[in-house]
C-alpha positions as CSV (number, residue, x, y, z in Angstrom):
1,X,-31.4,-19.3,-53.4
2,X,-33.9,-22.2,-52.3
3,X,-37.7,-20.8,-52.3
4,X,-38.5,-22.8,-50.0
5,X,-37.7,-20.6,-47.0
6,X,-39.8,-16.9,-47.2
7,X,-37.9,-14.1,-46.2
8,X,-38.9,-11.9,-43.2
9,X,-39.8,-8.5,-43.5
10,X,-38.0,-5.5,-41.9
11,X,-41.0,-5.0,-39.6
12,X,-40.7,-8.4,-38.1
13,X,-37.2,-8.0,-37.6
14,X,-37.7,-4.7,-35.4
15,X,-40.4,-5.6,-33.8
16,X,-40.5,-9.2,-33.3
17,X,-39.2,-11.0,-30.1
18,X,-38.1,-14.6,-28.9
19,X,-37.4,-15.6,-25.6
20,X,-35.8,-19.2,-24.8
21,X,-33.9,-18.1,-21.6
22,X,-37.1,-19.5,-19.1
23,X,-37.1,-16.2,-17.4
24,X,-40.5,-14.5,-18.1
25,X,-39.2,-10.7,-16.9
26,X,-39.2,-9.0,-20.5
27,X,-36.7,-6.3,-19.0
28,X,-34.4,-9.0,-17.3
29,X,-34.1,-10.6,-20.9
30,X,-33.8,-7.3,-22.3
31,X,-30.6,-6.5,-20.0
32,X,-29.4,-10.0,-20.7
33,X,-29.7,-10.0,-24.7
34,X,-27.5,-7.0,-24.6
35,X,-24.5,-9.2,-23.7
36,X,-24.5,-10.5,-27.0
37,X,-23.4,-7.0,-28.7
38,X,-21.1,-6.8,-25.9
39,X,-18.1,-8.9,-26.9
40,X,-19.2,-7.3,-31.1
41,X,-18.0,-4.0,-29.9
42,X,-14.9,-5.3,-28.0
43,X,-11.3,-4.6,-29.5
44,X,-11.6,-1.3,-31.1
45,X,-8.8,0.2,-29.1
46,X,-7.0,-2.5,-31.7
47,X,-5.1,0.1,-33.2
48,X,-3.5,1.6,-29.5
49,X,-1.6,-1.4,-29.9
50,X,0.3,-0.7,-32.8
51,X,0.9,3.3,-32.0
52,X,4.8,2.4,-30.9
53,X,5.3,1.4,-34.9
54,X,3.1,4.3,-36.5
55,X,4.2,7.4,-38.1
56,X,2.8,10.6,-36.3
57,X,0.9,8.8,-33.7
58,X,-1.0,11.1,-32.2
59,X,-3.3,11.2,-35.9
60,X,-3.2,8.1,-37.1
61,X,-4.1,5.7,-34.0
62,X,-6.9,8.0,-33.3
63,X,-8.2,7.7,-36.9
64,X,-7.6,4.0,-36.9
65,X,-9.8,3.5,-33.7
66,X,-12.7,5.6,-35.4
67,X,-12.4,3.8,-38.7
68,X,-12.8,0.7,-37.0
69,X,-15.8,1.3,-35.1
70,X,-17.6,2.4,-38.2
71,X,-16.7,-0.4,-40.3
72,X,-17.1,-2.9,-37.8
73,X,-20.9,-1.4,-37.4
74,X,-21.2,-1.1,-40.6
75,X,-20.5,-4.5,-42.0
76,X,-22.0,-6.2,-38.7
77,X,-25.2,-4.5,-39.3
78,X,-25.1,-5.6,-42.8
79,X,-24.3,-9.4,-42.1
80,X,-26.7,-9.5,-38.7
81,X,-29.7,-8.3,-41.0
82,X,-29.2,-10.6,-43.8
83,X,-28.9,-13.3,-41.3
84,X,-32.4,-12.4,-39.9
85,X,-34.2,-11.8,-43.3
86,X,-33.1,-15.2,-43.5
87,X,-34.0,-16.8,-40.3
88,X,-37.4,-18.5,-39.9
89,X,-40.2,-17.4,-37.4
90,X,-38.6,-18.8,-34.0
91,X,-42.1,-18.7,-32.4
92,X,-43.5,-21.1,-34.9
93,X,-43.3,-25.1,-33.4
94,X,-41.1,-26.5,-35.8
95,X,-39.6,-30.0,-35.3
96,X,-37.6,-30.3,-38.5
97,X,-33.9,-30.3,-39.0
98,X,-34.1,-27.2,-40.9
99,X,-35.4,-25.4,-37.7
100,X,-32.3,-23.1,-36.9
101,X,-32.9,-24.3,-32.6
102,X,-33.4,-27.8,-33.3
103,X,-30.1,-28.2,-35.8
104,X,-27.2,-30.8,-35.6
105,X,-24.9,-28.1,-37.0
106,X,-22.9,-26.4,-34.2
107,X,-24.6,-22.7,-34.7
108,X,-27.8,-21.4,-35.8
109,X,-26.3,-19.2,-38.3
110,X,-24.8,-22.7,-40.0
111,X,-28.3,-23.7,-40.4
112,X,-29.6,-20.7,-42.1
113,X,-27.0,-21.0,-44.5
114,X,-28.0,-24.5,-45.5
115,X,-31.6,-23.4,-45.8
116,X,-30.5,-20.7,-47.9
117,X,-27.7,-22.3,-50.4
118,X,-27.5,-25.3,-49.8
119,X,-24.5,-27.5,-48.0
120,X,-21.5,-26.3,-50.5
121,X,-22.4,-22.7,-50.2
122,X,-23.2,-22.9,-46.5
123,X,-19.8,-24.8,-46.1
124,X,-18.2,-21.8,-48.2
125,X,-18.5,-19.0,-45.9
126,X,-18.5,-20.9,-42.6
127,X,-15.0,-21.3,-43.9
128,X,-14.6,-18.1,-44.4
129,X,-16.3,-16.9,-41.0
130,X,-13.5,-19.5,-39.4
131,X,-10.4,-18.2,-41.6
132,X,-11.9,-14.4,-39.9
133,X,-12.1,-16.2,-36.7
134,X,-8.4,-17.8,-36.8
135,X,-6.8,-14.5,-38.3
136,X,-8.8,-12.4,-34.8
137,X,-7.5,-15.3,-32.7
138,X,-3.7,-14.4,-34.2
139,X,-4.2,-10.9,-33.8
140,X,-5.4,-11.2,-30.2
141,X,-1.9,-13.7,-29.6
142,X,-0.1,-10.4,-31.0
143,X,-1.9,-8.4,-28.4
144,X,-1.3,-10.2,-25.4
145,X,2.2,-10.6,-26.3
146,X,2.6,-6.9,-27.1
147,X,1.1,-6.3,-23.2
148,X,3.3,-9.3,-21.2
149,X,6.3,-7.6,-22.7
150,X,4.9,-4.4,-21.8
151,X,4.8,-5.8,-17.9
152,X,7.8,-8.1,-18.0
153,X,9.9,-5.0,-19.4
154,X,8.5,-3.3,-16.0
155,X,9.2,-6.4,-14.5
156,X,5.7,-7.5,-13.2
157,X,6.0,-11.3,-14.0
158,X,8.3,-14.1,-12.3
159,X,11.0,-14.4,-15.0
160,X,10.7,-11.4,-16.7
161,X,14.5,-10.9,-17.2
162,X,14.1,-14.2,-19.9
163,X,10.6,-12.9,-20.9
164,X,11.0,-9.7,-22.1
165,X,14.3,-11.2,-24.0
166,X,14.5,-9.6,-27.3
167,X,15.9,-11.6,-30.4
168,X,18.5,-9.9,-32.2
169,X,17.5,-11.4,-35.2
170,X,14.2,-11.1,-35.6
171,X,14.4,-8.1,-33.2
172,X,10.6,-9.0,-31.7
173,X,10.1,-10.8,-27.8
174,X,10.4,-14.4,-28.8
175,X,10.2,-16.1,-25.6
176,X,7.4,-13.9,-24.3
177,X,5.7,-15.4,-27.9
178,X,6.2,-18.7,-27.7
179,X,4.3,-18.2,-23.9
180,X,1.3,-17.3,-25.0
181,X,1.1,-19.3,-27.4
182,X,1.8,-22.2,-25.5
183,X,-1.2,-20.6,-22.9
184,X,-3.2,-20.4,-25.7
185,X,-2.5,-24.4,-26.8
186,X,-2.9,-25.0,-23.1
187,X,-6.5,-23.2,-23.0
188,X,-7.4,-25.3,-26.0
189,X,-7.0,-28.9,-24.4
190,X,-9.5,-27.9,-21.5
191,X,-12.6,-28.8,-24.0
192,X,-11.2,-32.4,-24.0
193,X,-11.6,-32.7,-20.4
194,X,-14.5,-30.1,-19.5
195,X,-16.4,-28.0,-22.1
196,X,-18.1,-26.2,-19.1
197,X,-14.8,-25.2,-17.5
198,X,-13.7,-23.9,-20.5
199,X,-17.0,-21.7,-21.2
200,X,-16.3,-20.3,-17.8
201,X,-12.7,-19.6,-18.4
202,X,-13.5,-17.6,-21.6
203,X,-16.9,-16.3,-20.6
204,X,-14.7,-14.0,-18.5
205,X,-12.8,-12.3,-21.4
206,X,-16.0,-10.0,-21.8
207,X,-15.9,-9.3,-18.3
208,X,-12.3,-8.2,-18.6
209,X,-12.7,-6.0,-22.0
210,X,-15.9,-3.7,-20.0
211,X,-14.0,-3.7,-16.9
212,X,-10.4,-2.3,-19.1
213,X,-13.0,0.3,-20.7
214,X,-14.1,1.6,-17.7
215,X,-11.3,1.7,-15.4
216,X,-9.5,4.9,-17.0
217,X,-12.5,6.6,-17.9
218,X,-13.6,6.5,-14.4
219,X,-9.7,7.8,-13.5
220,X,-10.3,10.5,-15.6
221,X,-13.6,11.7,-13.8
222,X,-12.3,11.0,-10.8
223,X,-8.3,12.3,-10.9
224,X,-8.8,15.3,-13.4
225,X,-5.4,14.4,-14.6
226,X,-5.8,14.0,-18.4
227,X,-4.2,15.6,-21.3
228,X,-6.4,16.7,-24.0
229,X,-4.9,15.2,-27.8
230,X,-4.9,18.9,-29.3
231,X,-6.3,16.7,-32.6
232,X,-8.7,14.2,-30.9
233,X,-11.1,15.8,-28.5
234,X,-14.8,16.5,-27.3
235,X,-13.9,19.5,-25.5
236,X,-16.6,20.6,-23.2
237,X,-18.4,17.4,-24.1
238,X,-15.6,15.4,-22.6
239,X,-16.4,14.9,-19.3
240,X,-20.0,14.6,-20.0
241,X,-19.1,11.9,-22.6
242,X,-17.1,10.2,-20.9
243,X,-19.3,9.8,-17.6
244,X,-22.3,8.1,-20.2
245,X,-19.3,5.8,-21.2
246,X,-18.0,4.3,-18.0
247,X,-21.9,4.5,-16.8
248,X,-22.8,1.9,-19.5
249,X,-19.4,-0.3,-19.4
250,X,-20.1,0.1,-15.4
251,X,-24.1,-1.2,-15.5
252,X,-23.0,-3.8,-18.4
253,X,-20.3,-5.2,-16.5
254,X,-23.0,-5.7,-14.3
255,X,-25.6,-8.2,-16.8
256,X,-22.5,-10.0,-17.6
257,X,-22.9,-11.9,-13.9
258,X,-26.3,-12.5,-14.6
259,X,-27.8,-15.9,-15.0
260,X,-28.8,-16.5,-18.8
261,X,-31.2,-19.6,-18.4
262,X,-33.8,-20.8,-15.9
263,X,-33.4,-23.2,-14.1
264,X,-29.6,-22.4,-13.3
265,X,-29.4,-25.4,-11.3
266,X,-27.3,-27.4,-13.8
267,X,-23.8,-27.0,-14.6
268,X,-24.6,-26.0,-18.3
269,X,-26.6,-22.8,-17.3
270,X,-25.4,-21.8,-14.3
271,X,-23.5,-18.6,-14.7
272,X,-20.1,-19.7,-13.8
273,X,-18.7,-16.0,-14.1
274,X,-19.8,-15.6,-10.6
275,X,-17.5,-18.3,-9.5
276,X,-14.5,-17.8,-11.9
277,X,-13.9,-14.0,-12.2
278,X,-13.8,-13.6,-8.0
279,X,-11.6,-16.6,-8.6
280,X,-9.2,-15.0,-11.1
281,X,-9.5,-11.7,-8.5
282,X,-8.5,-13.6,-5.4
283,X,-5.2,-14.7,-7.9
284,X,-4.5,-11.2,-8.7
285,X,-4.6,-10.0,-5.0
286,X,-2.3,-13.1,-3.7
287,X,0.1,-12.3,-6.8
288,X,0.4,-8.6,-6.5
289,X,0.7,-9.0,-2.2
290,X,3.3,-11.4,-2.3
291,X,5.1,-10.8,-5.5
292,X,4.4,-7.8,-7.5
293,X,4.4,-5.2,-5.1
294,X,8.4,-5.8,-4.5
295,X,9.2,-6.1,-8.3
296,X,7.0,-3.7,-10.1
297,X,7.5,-0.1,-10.2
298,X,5.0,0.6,-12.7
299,X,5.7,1.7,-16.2
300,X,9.4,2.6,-17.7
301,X,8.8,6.2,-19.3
302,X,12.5,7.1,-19.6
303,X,15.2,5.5,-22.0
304,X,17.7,6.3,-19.4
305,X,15.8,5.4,-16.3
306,X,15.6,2.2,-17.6
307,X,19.0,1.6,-18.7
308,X,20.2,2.3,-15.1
309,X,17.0,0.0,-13.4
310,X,17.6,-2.6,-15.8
311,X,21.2,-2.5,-17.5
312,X,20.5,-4.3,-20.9
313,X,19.7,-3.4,-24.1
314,X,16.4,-5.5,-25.1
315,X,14.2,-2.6,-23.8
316,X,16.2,0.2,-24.9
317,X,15.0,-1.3,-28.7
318,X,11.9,-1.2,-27.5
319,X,11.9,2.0,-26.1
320,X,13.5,3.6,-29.1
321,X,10.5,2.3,-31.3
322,X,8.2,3.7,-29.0
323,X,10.4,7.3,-29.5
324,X,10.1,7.0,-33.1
325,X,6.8,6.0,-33.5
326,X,6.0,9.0,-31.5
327,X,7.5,11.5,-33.4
């Protein structure tokens, strides 16, 4: 550790605030900021995803989901407050390189490493924060495989007779795979060309994350139809819970269109989420008019029901893991 760099005291970390957006409405920054814990908090339902392969199910994806929120908290509440005992006073004018808003490196949180260990340490655990960042970006492949075979077995997509193939080999969806990852490659290149179209593209995954959250929750104030886990529940606290839920994924969805920088009238800070996500909507409405609405039925429940809608075996292995994991 360099000496050279004081540490900040808990006080100033509570207390203190910095604001760079150009807007000078303290609450407006306030509902803004909160974007950035947004996409922290996204993904705990991680462990839904792998309920079809679990043992006793109905414990142990429950359980999974709680464990990860507390870790995640945990462990992000350790790192973030490091990082801040760390990071110089922001309000002090400070044209040096070591200045965490005026570095060359490509995040803040780079440059605080530097001033903290030095260039081999710093290079040490961006390495590692990148290796955490490739093995999510994986995970998240797995995911959005796991759902397009979910829809092409219900036959949602255009070619979902090839998609939701299953090899008998491997016994896993391989050409609905090898689609998103070649999505995924495809989303990669768009950089090269446009860094801002890409920002926009991916700003809208947040966007997408609150607005999942909050559509069952507000079913299940809505419908009534919901069945309690008999291990899992709130009970009289459930509805009450679950209206503060979709309440804050509802008014957060909302600061996610909001402009983060003034002036917005340049292509870096204006908040292209207002222009993509009705974009991506207007997609989903052609889509489901014109194509969806004659091929999807919703969700295969039955074994047997789908052997006579679909005659062929790839999704009875599926369904049969889904029975086991169940059990």
């Amino acid at each position: 550790m360099t000496s050279d760099f004081p540490k900040q005291s808990i006080g100033w970390i509570f207390t203190s605030t910095f604001n760079d957006s150009g807007f000078t409405d303290f609450p407006y920054v306030v509902c803004t900021g909160t974007l950035t814990l947004l996409f922290g908090v996204a993904g705990y339902e991680a462990s839904a995803h792998l309920a079809e392969e679990t043992v006793n199910t109905r414990v142990a994806a429950p359980l999974g989901m709680i464990f990860n929120i507390i870790t995640t908290c945990a462990f992000g509440f350790v790192y973030l407050l490091i990082l801040l005992i760390n990071t110089p006073d922001l309000s002090v004018d400070d044209d040096s390189p070591n200045n965490v808003l005026n570095t060359n490196y490509a995040t803040a949180a780079i440059q605080v490493f530097v001033n903290c260990n030095g260039k081999r340490t710093a290079f040490a655990m961006t390495a590692l924060i990148v290796v955490m960042a490739f093995m999510a970006g994986l995970a998240n492949m797995t995911i959005t495989a796991r759902v397009g075979f979910a829809m092409a077995r219900d036959g949602a997509f255009p070619g979902s007779p090839w998609l939701k193939q299953v090899n008998t080999f491997t016994k896993c969806p391989v050409n609905m795979v090898a689609t998103v990852v070649v999505i995924c490659l495809l989303l990669l290149l768009i950089p090269l060309g446009n860094e801002y179209a890409f920002a926009a593209i991916t700003s809208i995954a947040t966007i997408g994350f609150q607005a999942s959250y909050a559509i069952p929750l507000v079913l299940r104030l809505t419908t009534g139809i919901f069945e309690q886990s008999p291990y899992f529940n709130l009970g009289s606290l459930s509805v009450p819970m679950t209206f503060v839920a979709a309440s804050f994924l509802i008014i957060t969805l909302v600061f996610c269109f909001f402009p983060q920088k003034s002036p917005i009238w340049t292509v870096e800070d204006f908040p292209w989420t207002i222009v993509v996500t009705p974009g991506f909507g207007l997609i989903g409405l052609f889509y489901w008019y014109f194509y969806a609405q004659y091929t999807f039925s919703g969700p295969i429940t039955s074994l047997n029901a789908d052997t006579e809608k679909r005659g062929d075996g790839s999704v009875a292995t599926a369904l049969k893991l889904q029975e086991i994991g169940t059990v």
